[in-house]
C-alpha positions as CSV (number, residue, x, y, z in Angstrom):
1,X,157.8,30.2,84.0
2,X,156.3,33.9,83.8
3,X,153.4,34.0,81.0
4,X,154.6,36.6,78.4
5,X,152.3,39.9,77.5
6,X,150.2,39.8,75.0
7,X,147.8,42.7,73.1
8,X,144.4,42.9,75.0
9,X,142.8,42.2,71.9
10,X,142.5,39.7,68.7
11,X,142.9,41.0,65.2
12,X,139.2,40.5,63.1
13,X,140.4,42.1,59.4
14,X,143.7,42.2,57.6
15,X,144.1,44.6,55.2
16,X,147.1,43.8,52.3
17,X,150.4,45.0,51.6
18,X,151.8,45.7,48.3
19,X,155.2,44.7,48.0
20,X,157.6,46.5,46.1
21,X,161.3,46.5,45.3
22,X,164.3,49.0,45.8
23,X,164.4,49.7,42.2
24,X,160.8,51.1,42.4
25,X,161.4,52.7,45.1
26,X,163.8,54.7,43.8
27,X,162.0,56.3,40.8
28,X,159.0,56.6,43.1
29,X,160.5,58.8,45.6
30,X,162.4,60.7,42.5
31,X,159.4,61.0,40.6
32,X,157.2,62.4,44.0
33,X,160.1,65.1,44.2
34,X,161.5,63.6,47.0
35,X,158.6,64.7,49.4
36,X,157.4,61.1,51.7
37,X,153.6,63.2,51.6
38,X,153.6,63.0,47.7
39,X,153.6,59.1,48.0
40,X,150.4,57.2,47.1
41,X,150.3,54.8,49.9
42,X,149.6,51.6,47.8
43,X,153.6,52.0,47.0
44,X,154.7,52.0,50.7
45,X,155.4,49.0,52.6
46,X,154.9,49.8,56.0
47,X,153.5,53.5,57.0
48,X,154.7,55.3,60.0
49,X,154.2,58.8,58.6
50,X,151.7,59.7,61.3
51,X,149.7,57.9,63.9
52,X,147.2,60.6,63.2
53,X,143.5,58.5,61.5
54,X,145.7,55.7,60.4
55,X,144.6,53.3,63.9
56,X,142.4,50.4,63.4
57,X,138.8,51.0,65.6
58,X,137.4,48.7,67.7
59,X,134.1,46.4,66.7
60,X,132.8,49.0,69.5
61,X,134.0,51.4,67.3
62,X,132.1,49.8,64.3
63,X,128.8,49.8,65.8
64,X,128.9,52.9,66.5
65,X,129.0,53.6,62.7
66,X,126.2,52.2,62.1
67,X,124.2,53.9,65.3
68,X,125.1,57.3,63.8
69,X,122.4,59.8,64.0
70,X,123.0,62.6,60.9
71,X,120.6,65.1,61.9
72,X,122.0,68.2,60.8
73,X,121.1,70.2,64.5
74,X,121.4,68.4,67.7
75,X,121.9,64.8,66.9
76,X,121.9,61.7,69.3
77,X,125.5,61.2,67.9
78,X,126.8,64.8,69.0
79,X,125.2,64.3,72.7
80,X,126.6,61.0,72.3
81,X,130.3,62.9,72.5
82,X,129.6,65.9,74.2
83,X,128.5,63.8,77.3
84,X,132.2,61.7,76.9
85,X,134.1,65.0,76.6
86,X,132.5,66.8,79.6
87,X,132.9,63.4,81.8
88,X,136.5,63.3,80.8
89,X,137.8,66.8,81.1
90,X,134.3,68.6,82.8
91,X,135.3,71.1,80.6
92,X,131.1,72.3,79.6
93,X,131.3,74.0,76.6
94,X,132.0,71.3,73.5
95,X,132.4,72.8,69.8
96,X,133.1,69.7,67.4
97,X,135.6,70.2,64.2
98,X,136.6,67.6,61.5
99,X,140.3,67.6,62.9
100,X,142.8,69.4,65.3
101,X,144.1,72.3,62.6
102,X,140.8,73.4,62.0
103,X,139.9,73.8,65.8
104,X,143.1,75.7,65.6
105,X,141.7,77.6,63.4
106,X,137.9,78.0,65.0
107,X,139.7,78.8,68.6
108,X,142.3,80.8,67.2
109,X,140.3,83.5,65.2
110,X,138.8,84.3,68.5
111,X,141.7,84.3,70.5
112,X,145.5,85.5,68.7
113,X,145.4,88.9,67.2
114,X,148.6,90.7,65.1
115,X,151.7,91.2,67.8
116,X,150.5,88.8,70.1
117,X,153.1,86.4,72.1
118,X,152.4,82.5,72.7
119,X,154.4,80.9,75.0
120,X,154.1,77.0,75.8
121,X,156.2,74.1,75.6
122,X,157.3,73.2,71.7
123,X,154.9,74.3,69.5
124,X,153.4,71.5,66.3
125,X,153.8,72.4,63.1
126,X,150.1,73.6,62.5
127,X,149.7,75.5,66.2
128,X,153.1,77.2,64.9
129,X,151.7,78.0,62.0
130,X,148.2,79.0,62.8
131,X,149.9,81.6,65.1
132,X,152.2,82.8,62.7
133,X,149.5,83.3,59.6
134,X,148.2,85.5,62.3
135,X,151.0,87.6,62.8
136,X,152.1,86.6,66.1
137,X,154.9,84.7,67.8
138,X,154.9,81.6,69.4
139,X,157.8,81.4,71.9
140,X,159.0,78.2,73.3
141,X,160.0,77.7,76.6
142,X,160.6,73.8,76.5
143,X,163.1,72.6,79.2
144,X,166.1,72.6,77.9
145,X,166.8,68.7,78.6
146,X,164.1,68.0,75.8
147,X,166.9,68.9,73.4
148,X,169.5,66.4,74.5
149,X,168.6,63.1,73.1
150,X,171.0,61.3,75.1
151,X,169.1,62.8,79.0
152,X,166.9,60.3,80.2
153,X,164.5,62.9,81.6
154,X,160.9,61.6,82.4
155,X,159.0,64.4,81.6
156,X,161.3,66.3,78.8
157,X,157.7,67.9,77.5
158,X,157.6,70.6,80.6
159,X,157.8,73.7,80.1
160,X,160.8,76.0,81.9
161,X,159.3,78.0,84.1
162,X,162.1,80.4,84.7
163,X,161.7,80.9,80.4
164,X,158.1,81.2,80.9
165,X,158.1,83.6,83.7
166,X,160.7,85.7,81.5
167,X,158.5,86.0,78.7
168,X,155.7,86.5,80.6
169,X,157.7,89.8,82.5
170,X,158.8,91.0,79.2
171,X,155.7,91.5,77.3
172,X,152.8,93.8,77.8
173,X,149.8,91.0,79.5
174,X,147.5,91.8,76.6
175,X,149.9,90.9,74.2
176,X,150.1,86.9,76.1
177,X,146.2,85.8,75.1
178,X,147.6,82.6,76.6
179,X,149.8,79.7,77.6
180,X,149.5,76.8,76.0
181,X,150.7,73.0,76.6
182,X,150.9,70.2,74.2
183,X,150.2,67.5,75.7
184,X,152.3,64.6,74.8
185,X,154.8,67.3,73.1
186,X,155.3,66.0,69.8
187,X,158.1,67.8,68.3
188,X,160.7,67.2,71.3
189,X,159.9,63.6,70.9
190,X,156.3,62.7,71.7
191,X,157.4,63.7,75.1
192,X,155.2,64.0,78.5
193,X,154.5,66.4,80.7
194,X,154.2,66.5,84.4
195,X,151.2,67.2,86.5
196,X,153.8,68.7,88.9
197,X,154.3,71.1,86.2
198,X,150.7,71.5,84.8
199,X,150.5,72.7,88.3
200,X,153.6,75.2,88.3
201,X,152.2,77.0,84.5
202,X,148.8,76.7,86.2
203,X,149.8,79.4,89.5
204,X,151.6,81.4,87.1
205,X,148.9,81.6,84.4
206,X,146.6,82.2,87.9
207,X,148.7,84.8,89.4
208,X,149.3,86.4,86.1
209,X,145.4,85.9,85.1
210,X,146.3,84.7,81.8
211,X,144.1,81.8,80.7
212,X,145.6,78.2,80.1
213,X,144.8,75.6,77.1
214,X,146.1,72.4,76.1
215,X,146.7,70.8,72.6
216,X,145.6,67.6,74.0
217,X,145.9,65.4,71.0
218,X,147.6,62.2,73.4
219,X,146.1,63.2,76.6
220,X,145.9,59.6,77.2
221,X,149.2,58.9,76.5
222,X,150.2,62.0,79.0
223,X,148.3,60.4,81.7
224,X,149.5,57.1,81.2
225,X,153.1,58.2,81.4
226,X,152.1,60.4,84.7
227,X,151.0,57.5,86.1
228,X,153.7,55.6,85.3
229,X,156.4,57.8,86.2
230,X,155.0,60.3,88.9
231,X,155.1,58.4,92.5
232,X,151.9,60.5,93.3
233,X,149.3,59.1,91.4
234,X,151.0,55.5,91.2
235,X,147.2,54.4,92.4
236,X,145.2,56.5,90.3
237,X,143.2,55.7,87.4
238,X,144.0,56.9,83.7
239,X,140.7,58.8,84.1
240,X,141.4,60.3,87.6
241,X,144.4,61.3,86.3
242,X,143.0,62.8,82.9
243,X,139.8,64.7,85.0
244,X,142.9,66.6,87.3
245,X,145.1,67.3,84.3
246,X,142.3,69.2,82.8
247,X,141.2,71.0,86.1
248,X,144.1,73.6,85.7
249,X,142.8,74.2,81.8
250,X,140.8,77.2,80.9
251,X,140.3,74.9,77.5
252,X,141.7,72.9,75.0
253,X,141.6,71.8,71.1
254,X,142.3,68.1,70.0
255,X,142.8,66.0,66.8
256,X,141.0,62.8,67.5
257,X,142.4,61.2,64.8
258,X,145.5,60.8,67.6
259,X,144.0,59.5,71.4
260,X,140.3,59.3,69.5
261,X,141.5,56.2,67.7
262,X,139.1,57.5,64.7
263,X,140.3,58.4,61.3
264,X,138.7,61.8,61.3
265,X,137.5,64.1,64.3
266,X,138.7,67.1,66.4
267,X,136.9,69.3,69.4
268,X,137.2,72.3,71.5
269,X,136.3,72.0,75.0
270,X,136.1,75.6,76.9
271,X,135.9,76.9,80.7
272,X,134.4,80.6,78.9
273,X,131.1,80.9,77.9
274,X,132.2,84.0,76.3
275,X,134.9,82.6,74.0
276,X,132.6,79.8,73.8
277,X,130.2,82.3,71.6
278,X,133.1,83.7,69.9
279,X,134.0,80.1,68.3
280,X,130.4,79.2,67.7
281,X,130.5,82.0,65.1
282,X,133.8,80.8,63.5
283,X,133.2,77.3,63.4
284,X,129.6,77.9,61.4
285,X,131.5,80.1,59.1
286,X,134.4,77.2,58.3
287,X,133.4,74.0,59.7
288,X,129.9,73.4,60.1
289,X,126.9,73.9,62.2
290,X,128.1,74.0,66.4
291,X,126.5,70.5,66.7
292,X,128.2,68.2,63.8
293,X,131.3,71.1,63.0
294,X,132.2,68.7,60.1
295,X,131.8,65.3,61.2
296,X,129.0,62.8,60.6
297,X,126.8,61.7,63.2
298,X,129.1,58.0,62.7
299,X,132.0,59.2,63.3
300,X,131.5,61.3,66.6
301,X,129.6,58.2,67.8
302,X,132.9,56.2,67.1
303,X,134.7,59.0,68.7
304,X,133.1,59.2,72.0
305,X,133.6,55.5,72.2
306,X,137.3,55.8,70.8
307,X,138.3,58.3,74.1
308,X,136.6,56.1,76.5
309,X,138.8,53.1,75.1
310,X,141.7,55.4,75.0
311,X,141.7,56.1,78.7
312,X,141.8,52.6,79.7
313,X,144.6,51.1,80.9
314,X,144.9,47.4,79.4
315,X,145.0,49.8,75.9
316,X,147.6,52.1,76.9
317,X,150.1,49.8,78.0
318,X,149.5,48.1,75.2
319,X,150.3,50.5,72.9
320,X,153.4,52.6,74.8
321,X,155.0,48.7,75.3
322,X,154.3,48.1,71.1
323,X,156.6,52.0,70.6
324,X,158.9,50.9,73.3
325,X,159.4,47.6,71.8
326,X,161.2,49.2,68.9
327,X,162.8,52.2,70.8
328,X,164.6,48.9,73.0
329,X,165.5,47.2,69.7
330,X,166.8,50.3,67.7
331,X,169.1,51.0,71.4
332,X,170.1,47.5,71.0
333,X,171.6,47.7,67.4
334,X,173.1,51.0,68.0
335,X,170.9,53.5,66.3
336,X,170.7,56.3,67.8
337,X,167.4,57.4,69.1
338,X,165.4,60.5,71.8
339,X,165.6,59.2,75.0
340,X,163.4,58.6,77.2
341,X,160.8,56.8,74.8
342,X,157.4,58.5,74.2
343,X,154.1,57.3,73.9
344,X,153.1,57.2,69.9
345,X,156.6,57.2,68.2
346,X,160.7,56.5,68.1
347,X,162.4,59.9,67.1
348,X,166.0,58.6,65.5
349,X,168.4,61.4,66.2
350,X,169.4,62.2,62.6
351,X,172.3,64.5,64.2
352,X,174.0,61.7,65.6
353,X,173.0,59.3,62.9
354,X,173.8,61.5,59.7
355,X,176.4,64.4,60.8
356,X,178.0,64.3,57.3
357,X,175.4,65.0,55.7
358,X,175.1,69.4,56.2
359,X,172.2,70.7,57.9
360,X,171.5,72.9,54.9
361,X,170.7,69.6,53.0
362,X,168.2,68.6,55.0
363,X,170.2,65.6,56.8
364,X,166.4,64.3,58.7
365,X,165.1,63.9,55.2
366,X,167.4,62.2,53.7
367,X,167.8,59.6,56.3
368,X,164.1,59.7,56.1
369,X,164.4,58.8,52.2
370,X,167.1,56.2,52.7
371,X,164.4,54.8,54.7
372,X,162.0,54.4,52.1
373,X,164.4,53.5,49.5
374,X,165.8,50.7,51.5
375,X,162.9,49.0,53.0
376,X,159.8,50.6,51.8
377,X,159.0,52.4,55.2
378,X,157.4,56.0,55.0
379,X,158.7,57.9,57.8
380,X,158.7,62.2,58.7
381,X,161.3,64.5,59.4
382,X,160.8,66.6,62.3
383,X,163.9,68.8,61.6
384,X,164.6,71.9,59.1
385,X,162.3,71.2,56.6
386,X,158.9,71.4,58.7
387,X,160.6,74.3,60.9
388,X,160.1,76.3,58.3
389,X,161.8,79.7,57.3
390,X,161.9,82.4,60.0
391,X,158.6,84.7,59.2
392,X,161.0,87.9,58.9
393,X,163.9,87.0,57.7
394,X,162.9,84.2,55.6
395,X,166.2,82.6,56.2
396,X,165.8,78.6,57.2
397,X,164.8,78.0,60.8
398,X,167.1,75.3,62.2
399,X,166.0,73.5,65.4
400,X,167.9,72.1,67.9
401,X,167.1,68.7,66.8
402,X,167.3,67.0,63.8
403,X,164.6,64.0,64.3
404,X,163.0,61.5,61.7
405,X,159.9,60.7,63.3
406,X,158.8,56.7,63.3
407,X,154.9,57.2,64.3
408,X,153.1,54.0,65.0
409,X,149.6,53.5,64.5
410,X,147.3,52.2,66.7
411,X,146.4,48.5,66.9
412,X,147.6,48.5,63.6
413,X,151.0,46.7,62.8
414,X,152.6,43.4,64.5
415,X,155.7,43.0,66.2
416,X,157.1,41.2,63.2
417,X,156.8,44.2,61.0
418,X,158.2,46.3,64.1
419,X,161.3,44.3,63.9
420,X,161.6,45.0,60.4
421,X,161.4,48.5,60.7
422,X,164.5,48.0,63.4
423,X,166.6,45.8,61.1
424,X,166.1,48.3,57.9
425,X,167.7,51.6,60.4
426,X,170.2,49.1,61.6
427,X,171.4,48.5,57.9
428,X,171.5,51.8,56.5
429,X,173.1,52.9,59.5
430,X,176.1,50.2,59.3
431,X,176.6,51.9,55.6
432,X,175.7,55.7,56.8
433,X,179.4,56.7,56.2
434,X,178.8,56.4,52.3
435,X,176.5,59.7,52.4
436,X,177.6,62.6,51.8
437,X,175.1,64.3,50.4
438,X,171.8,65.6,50.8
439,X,168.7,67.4,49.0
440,X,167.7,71.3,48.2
441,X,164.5,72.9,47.6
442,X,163.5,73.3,44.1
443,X,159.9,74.6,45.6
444,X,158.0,75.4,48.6
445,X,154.9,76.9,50.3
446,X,155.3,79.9,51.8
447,X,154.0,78.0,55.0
448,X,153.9,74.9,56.4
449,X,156.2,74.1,53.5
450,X,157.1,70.5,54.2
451,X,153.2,69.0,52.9
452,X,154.0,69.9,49.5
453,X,157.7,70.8,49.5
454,X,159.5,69.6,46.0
455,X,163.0,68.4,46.5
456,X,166.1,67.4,44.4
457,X,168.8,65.5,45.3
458,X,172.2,67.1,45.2
C-alpha cells in the first residue's frame, strides 16, 4: 500500500478557539454593521479573511526574532534581507516597508502622475486604489478566460496581449509609466501566470521601452504552479524558476505578510538606480529610514528566512495540496467554485451560488455572512463591494465576478477544520433557494470602501 502525504512539518504551539453559537453570531454580525472586517477575531471560529500575516513561522522563523539587530541605520537584520532579496530576484536596489500598500505607496509617488494609464493583469484592491487616489487609470487586460469560473485554464492570471498592445497603441507613451503583473492574480482567483507570458509583456514593454514591475506578493506560489503546469521547467528548481521570472522585471513591490510567511513586512526591489533615489526620499518621509522602512530588525530577520522557506518545494506543495484539498471537496458537494484552483485560496462563485439574490444587494456578501452566521467562518467578498464606485461617475463598479474569497493561512489550520469549512458551504448551499434578499449601504469611504463599509440588511 502507497504511504499517504503528510505536512513536512510537526505542529510545536496551539493556539485556542472560542467557540460560539449561531445565536451570537447573529447579533455580532448585526451589531458590526454587517462588515466581516468590523469583527474582533476572538468571536470567529475559523478565519479565512486573508492569508496576509495570519501564517504560523517556523522555529527558524523564531530565532530569528531573537537575532534581530535594531540599529536604527544599517543593521545586521536589514543586510540579513537585502542579501535574500538580491539572491532571489538579483534585483540590487532593496527599500524595506512595513507592508505591500505602503510600498505602493513609496513606489508609486515616484512613479504615477494625474492622467496616467496602468495596464496589467487584474488589479488588487489597494494597487487599484493607490492609482486611482492619484488620478490615474488602471486598465485591465486580464485574459478573458479568468472570468469564466467554469474554464479550466492553467494560467487564467495572464495578461491579453492583444488588450495590452491596444492600450498601449491608444495612449500617448508618457502617459503608460508602466506595466504591471500581479503575480499570483488575486482578484480573478489567486490565479498564475505564465513565464511564456512574462516573456510576451516583457518584448512588448522592451519594444515599447516601457518599464515592467511585478506585485509579487505569492511569487512562490507563481513559480510553483509554473513548474507544475509549464512542460519547460518540469526540472527546474522553485528558485531557478523565481531568479528567471524576475529577469524580465524592471522592479517589483511585495507584502511579505503573503509568500514572507511573517505577520508584518513589505519591500521594493528596483533595476533603476534613479527611481531607486526617488523612493529613498518617499519612504523616509512615510515609512522610515531606507534601512528598517518600518520594520524591526526581528522581523526582517524572520523575513529573509520566511522567503527562503517559501521557495522550497516540500513547503509549497504542501500548502497548494492543503487549498486544493478543499477546492476538491467543495467540487465534490456541488458548490460551485473558480476553476482551476489557485495557490492561497477557494474563490466560491457567488453568481452561480446566489443568483437570486440582485447584484445591487451585494449577493458575495451576503453568502459571505451566511457563512459566518452558519458556522462561525470569516470569509471576503471579492465582488461589488471592494470594486468600489467608478471614480467619475460614482455609480457602483460591478465586476465580472462575484467571488467570496476562502483565504487559507499558512501552516496554520488542519484538515479537520478544512472539512468543516466544506460541510458549512455545502449546507447553506442545499438551503440557498430561501434567500432572497440581500444588504445596502448605510455608509462608506469614499475609497477602498469595503474596510469600513457599514451595511444593513434589506
Amino acid at each position: 500500500m502507497k504511504l499517504p502525504y503528510i505536512e513536512p512539518y510537526k505542529i510545536k504551539m496551539v493556539e485556542s478557539i472560542q467557540r460560539s453559537t449561531i445565536e451570537h453570531r447573529k447579533q455580532w454580525i448585526k451589531e458590526a454593521d454587517y462588515n466581516l472586517f468590523n469583527l474582533s477575531s476572538d468571536k470567529v471560529m475559523i478565519d479565512l479573511l486573508t492569508d496576509s500575516g495570519t501564517g504560523a513561522m517556523s522555529d527558524h522563523q523564531w530565532s530569528e526574532i531573537m537575532l534581530g539587530d535594531e540599529s536604527y541605520a544599517g543593521s545586521k537584520s536589514f543586510l540579513k534581507l537585502k542579501e535574500m532579496v538580491v539572491k532571489l530576484t538579483d534585483l540590487p536596489f532593496f527599500i524595506p516597508t512595513h507592508q505591500g500598500r505602503a510600498a505602493e505607496n513609496v513606489l508609486f509617488s515616484v512613479l504615477v502622475k494625474e492622467g496616467d494609464i496602468v495596464p496589467g493583469n487584474a488589479h488588487f484592491d489597494t494597487t487599484k486604489g493607490h492609482i486611482e487616489f492619484r488620478h490615474a487609470t488602471a486598465v485591465d487586460c486580464t485574459i478573458d478566460e479568468a472570468y469564466d469560473s467554469s474554464v479550466n485554464h492553467p494560467f487564467k492570471g495572464n495578461i491579453d496581449t492583444s488588450k495590452l498592445l491596444k492600450v498601449i497603441e491608444s495612449n500617448p507613451r508618457d502617459k503608460i509609466p508602466f506595466i504591471m503583473l500581479t503575480i499570483t492574480c488575486n482578484s480573478v482567483g489567486g490565479q498564475p501566470v505564465s513565464l511564456k507570458n512574462i516573456r510576451e509583456v516583457s518584448e512588448i514593454c522592451n519594444r515599447h521601452g516601457i518599464p515592467l514591475y511585478f506585485d509579487s506578493a505569492r511569487f512562490a506560489e507563481n513559480a510553483f504552479f509554473i513548474k507544475e503546469r509549464e512542460d519547460e521547467f518540469k526540472d527546474k528548481t522553485i528558485r531557478e524558476i523565481v531568479l528567471e521570472m524576475f529577469s524580465y522585471a524592471d522592479g517589483t513591490w511585495m507584502s511579505a505578510k503573503k509568500d514572507g510567511i511573517v505577520n508584518m513586512g513589505g519591500f521594493i526591489a528596483l533595476r533603476d538606480e534613479d527611481v531607486f533615489k526617488g523612493c529613498t526620499t518617499y519612504n523616509i518621509m512615510y515609512e522610515g529610514f531606507i534601512t528598517y522602512g518600518g520594520m524591526s530588525g526581528r522581523d526582517m530577520g524572520a523575513l529573509a528566512r520566511g522567503l527562503w522557506e517559501a521557495t522550497e518545494y516540500d513547503y509549497l506543495e504542501s500548502r497548494v495540496r492543503q487549498v486544493h484539498y478543499l477546492g476538491r471537496r467543495l467540487e465534490e458537494l456541488g458548490v460551485p467554485v473558480q476553476h482551476p484552483f489557485g495557490g492561497h485560496a477557494i474563490y466560491v462563485d457567488a453568481d452561480k451560488y446566489l443568483p437570486n439574490i440582485p447584484k445591487e444587494e451585494f449577493r458575495a456578501q451576503a453568502l459571505a455572512i451566511e457563512l459566518y452566521i452558519v458556522a462561525g467562518i470569516r470569509a471576503v467578498e471579492i465582488g461589488t463591494i471592494q470594486a468600489d464606485r467608478d471614480p467619475e461617475t460614482r455609480e457602483n463598479r460591478y465586476p465580472k465576478l462575484e467571488l467570496v474569497r476562502l483565504a487559507i493561512p499558512r501552516r496554520t489550520y488542519s484538515l479537520s477544520q478544512i472539512e468543516y469549512v466544506a460541510v458549512a458551504l455545502k449546507n447553506i448551499y442545499d438551503t440557498r433557494h430561501k434567500a432572497k434578499k440581500g444588504y445596502r449601504i448605510k455608509w462608506e469611504a469614499p475609497i477602498m470602501r469595503h474596510f469600513t463599509i457599514k451595511l444593513e440588511k434589506i
